[in-house]
N, C-alpha and C positions, 0 to 999 in steps of 0.2 A: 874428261867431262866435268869434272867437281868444277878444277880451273876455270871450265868454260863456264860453267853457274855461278860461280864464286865471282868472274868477273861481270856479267851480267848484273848481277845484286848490288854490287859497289858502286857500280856506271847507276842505275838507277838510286843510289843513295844520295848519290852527289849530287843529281839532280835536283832530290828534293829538295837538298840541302840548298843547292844554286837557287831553287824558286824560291825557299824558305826569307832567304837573305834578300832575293828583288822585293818579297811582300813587304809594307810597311803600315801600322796602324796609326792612326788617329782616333787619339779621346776628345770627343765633340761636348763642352761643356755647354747645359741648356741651363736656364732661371727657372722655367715653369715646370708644372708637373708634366706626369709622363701622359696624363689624358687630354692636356690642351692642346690645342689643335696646332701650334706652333711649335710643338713638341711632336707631336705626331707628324708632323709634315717635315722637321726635320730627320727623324727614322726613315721617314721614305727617300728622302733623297740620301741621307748615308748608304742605305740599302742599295739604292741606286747606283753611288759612285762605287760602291764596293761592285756590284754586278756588271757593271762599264768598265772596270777596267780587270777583271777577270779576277778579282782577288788580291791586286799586285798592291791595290790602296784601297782598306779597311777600314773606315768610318764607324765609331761605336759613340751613341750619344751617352749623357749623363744627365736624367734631364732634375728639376728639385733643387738643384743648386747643390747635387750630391756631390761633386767633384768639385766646384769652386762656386760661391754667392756669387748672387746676380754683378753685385758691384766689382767684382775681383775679377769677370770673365772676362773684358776688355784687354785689363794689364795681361793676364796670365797668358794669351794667347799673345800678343806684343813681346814680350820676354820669351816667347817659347817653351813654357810652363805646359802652355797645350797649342799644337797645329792649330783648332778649327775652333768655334766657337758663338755661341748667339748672344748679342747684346740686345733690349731697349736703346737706341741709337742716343734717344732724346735725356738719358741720362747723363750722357758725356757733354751737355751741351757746355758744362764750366770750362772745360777743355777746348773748346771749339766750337764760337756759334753756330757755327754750320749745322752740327750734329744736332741742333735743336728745332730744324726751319719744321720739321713734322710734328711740332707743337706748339705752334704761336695760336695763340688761341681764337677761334673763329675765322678763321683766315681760311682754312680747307675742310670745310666741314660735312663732307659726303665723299663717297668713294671716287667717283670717276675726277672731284677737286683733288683728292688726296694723289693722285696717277699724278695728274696734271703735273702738280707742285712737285711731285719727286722729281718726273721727268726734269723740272725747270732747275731742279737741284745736283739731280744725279752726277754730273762730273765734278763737284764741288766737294761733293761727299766722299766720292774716290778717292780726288787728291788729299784733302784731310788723313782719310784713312790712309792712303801711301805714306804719307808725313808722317802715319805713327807704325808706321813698317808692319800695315796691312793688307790685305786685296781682298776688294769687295768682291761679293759673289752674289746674292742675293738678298731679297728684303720681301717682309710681307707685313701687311698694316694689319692695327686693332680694330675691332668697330668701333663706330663713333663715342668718344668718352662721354658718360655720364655724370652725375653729382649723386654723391650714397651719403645718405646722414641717422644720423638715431633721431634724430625728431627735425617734426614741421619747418620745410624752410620756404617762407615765402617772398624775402629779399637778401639781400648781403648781411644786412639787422642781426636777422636769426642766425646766424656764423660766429660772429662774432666771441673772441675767447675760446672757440671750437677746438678739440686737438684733432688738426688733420695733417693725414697721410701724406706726407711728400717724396715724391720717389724722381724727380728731377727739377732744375730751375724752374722749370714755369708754372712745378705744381707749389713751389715753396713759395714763389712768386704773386700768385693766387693768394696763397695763406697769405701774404702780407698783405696785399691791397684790401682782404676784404679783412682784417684782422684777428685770422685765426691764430693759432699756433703752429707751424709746420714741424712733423716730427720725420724723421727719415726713415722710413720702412720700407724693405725688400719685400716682395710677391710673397714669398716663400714664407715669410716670417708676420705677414698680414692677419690669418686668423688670433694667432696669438695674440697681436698689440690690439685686436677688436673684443675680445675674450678679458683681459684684464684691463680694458680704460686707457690704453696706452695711445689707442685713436677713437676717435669717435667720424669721422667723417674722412672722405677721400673723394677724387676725382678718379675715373677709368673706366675700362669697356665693359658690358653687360658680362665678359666674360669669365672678369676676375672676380667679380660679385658674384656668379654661378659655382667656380670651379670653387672657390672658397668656403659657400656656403653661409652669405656676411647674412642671411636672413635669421640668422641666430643671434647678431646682436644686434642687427640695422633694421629698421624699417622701412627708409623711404629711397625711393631712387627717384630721381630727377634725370629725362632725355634731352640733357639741356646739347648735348653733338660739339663739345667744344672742339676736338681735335679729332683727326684718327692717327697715334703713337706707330712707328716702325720699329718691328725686328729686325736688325741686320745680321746674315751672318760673312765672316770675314774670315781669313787666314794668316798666316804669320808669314811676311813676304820670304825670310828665310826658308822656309818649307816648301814654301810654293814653287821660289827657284829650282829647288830640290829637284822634283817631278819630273818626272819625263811628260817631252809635248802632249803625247795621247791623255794621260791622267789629266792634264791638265786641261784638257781638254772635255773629257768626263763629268770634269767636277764642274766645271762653268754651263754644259748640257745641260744634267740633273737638277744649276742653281736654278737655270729659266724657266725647267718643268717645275720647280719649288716653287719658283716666284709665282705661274698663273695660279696652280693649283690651289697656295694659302690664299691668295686673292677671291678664288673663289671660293673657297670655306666659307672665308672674313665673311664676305656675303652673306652667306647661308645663313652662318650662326648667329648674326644679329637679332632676328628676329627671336628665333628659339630663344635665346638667353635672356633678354627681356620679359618672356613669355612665362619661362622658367620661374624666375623673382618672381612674377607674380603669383603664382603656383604655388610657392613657395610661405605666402604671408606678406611679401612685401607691396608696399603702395606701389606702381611705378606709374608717373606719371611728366608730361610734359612740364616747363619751368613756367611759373606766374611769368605775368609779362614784365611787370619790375622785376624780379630776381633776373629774366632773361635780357633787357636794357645793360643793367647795374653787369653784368656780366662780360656783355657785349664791351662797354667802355672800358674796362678792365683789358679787351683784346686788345682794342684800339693802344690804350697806353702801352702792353709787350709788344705790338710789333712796330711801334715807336721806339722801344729800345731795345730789341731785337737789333732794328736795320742801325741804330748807332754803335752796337757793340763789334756787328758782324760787315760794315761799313760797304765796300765796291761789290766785295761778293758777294753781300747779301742781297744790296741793291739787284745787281744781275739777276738774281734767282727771281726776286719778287714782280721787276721789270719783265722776267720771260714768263712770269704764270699769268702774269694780268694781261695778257696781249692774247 
């Protein structure tokens, strides 16, 4: 009888062991904190692909930029540093105009434009990303970017000499057409550079202004809607080959319920966030009509050199949203 218990014990050892070994985790590096809503919506869907595939693939986020800065999450997941991973898309755009068509400015500036233009981008974006041996899986937009400054702006004028916030080409872009100073700050590392003078002004959505809490050094917000900025998140084509069909299959599920769901957050929390600032001390108001002119041609001039930098393929994208 022992024998027969003693084998009994061992056969279920092994097993665990066997299951132990098919499980596999993934560390999901995020940029934002763990309450923004792009951070939360990525826990749901790890959660997700962890419960789809019974446990066999393990999805644990890191979101803060505790595991790797905003800037570094791109490479790390590329080299294999980390499977999974969310970028700001429109950061990489030095690398590939492509990566930046979801922030030419004025060009999509409301949510159902912002679909549109993915849609007209989306195989574009893929292949880029296979080209840096990723696979896309999901995206979910900001709301519409605002202008945050410490004092009164009521044209380009009052910018000028500004130290603002740049956290991809078409924000440092901005900074130069209207003659700021563009300095390069991370989400993560934003309160700080507002806190010691390091910035005084930025471009971004009501809700980096909220999660931040920039009404400690800023005052004003301006709804000028230049863009709405995309999350992508992606994987490291190596891993992914990895997977068995089913997982793989999981994970591109959970990205499509990811993808409506942040969509419709994005929605929701525009408003609040706005609402918020105001709450808060901050002015928030629509742009003077010269500041919003002076801005506008500012657009016109990037997606003049947008479609020069990003040439056939760019044309194609912007050819299939205007139609």
């Amino acid at each position: 009888m022992k024998k027969i218990v003693g084998a009994f014990a061992t056969a279920a050892m092994l097993s665990v062991s066997a299951n132990a070994a098919l499980a596999e985790k993934w560390d999901m590096p995020l940029a934002y904190a763990a309450t923004n809503y792009h951070s939360e919506n990525a826990a749901e869907f790890a959660k997700c692909v962890t419960d789809k595939t019974g446990g066999k693939l393990e999805i644990v986020t890191h979101p803060g930029g505790s595991l790797f800065g905003g800037n570094d999450i791109k490479r790390a997941v590329m080299t294999g540093q980390a499977n999974i991973g969310e970028r700001l898309i429109s950061a990489h755009a030095n690398e590939n105009p492509i990566y930046g068509v979801d922030s030419i400015p004025f060009l999509a500036t409301s949510f159902d434009d912002s679909e549109k233009l993915w849609r007209a981008a989306g195989d574009k974006v893929q292949a880029a990303l296979d080209a840096d041996n990723l696979v896309y899986v999901y995206a979910v937009p900001w709301p519409p970017q605002g202008l945050y400054a410490k004092n009164e702006v009521n044209s380009v004028a009052d910018l000028k000499g500004v130290k603002f916030r740049a956290y991809n080409s078409a924000t440092a872009r901005i900074a130069e057409l209207a003659g700021m100073v563009p300095v390069q700050i991370e989400a993560a590392e934003l309160s700080q550079a507002l806190a010691t003078g390091v910035a005084e002004a930025f471009v971004s959505s009501g809700s980096t202004g909220y999660d931040r809490k920039v009404w400690e050094q800023l005052k004003y917000f301006y709804d000028v809607q230049a863009w709405l900025p995309r999350n992508v998140v992606f994987v490291n084509k190596d891993a992914w080959s990895a997977l068995e069909p089913d997982a793989q299959g999981a994970v591109m599920d959970c990205g499509q319920e990811a993808a409506a769901r942040g969509l419709a957050k994005a929605k929701e929390l525009t408003d609040f966030y706005i609402k918020g600032l105001a709450e808060n001390g901050m002015t928030t108001a629509a742009p003077s009509d010269t500041l919003k002119s002076e801005l506008q041609a500012f657009g016109k001039t990037m997606t003049d050199e947008w479609l020069a930098q990003a040439g056939d393929a760019g044309k194609a994208v912007i050819d299939a949203y205007n139609q």
